[in-house]
N, C-alpha and C positions, 0 to 999 in steps of 0.2 A: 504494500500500500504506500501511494508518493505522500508525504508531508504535506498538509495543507498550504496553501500561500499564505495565509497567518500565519503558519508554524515556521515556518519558513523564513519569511520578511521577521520577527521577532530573535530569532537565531542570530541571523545577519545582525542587527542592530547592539545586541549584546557582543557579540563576537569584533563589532567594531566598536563598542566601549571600553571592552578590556585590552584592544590592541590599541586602543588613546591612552589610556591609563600607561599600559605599562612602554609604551614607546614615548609621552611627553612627560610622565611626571613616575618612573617608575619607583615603588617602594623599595628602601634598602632595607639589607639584612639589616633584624634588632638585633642591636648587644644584648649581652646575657650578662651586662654588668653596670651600673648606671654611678659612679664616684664610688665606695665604698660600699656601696648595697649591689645583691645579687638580684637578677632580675628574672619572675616566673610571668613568661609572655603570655600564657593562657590563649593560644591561637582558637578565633571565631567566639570571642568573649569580649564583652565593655570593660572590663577590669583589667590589672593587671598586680601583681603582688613583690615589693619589693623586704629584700631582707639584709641585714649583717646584724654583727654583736658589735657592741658599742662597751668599752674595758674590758673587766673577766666576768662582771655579770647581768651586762644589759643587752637583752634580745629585742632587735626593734624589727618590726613588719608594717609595713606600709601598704593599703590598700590603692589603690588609686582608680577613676573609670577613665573614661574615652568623654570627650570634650561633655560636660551636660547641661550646658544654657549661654548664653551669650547677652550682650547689654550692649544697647547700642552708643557709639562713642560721639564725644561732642561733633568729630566733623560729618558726622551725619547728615544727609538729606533729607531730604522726599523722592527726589528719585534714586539716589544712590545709598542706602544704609551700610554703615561701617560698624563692623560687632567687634567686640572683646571676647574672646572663647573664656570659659572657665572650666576648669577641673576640680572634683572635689577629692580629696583625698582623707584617709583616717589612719593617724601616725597613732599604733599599740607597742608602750613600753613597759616588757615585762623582767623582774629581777630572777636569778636562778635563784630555785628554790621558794619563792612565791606565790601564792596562791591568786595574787591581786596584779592588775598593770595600767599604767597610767594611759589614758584612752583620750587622745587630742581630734578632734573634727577640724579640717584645715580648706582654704579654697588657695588651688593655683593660679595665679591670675598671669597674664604672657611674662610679669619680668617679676613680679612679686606675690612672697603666700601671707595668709592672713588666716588666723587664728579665731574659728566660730564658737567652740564648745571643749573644756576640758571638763573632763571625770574620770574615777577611778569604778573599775571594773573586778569583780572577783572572777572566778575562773572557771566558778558553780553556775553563773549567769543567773545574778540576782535577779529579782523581779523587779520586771519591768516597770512599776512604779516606785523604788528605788528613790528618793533623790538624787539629781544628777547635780547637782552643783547651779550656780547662777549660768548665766548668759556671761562668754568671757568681757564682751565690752562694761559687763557692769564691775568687774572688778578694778581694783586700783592700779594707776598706771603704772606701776614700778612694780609692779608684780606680772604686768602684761610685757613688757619690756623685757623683763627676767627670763618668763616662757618664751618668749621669741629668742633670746640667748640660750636660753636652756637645748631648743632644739635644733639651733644654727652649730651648736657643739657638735651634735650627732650628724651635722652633713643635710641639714631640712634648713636651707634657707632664699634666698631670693634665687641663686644661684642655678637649686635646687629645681623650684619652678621656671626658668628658661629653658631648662635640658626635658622639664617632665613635658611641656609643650611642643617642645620638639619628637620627642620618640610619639606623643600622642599623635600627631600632626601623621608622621609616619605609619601609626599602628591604622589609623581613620583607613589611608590609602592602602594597606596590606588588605584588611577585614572588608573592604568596598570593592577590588578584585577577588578576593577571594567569596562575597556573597553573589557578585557579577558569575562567578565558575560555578556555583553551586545552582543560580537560576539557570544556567546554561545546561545544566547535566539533568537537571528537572524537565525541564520543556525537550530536548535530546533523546527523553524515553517513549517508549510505545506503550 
């Protein structure tokens, strides 16, 4: 039986996205190492997980997604909008031997991160109504200032979020040929 002409003409058009993709802007190999933390690419996933030890007993893991909202910047139009990508990320610092770990909600922003929520976390996963501590803006500044040093120590700092927008930037392009290959093997079948 021949392929319908829809089947067909859709084929085509995907087949000529992914050979745009990877012929104008093709994705490079990720590292598996991102400054001092190792990096779990989770391929066909919005996440990714980053890890090292921080002296002899601090285990730090960083969750991070794939870009999840954008705000539009001052030089903004009407007909042209200019966005700011954001990433959220969740910096968990746990001690050996500990049942508990320090649990930071963080936002990447292109050249700087910012600090939404700390709590400490047990390891039983207390209940969810728990209190988790204030909103970090309501604390005092030289204790906000502190955490921003606290975790610019461990390799989380502005720095940090340039490189994390970059590999996302790249993972975006990986996972968008790679869902491009997978509609292609779908529509492909009989």
């Amino acid at each position: 039986m021949q392929k319908s002409a829809f089947q067909g003409n859709i084929l085509r058009l995907i087949r000529n996205e992914i050979d745009y993709e990877l012929d104008h802007s093709p994705p490079l190999q990720p590292p598996s190492s991102f400054g001092p933390f190792t990096i779990d690419e989770r391929p066909g996933e919005q996440w990714i997980s980053l890890r090292r030890r921080f002296g002899e007993k601090e285990e730090i893991k960083i969750e991070a997604t794939m870009f999840d909202k954008s705000v539009p910047t001052s030089k903004s139009t009407r007909t042209e909008p200019e966005y700011i990508l954001h990433i959220t990320f969740i910096v968990n610092i746990s001690k050996v031997g500990s049942n508990e770990a320090l649990e930071i909600m963080c936002s990447a922003w292109p050249n700087t991160i910012e600090i939404s929520k700390l709590c400490l976390r047990k390891s039983d996963k207390s209940s969810p109504s728990a209190y988790g501590g204030p909103e970090f803006e309501e604390l005092d500044d030289s204790l906000q200032d502190a955490l921003y040093q606290f975790l610019e120590e461990r390799g989380i700092s502005d720095d940090f979020a340039v490189l994390l927008h970059q590999y996302m930037k790249n993972k975006g392009k990986c996972e968008y040929v790679r869902w491009m290959e997978s509609v292609k093997s779908y529509v492909e079948q009989k």
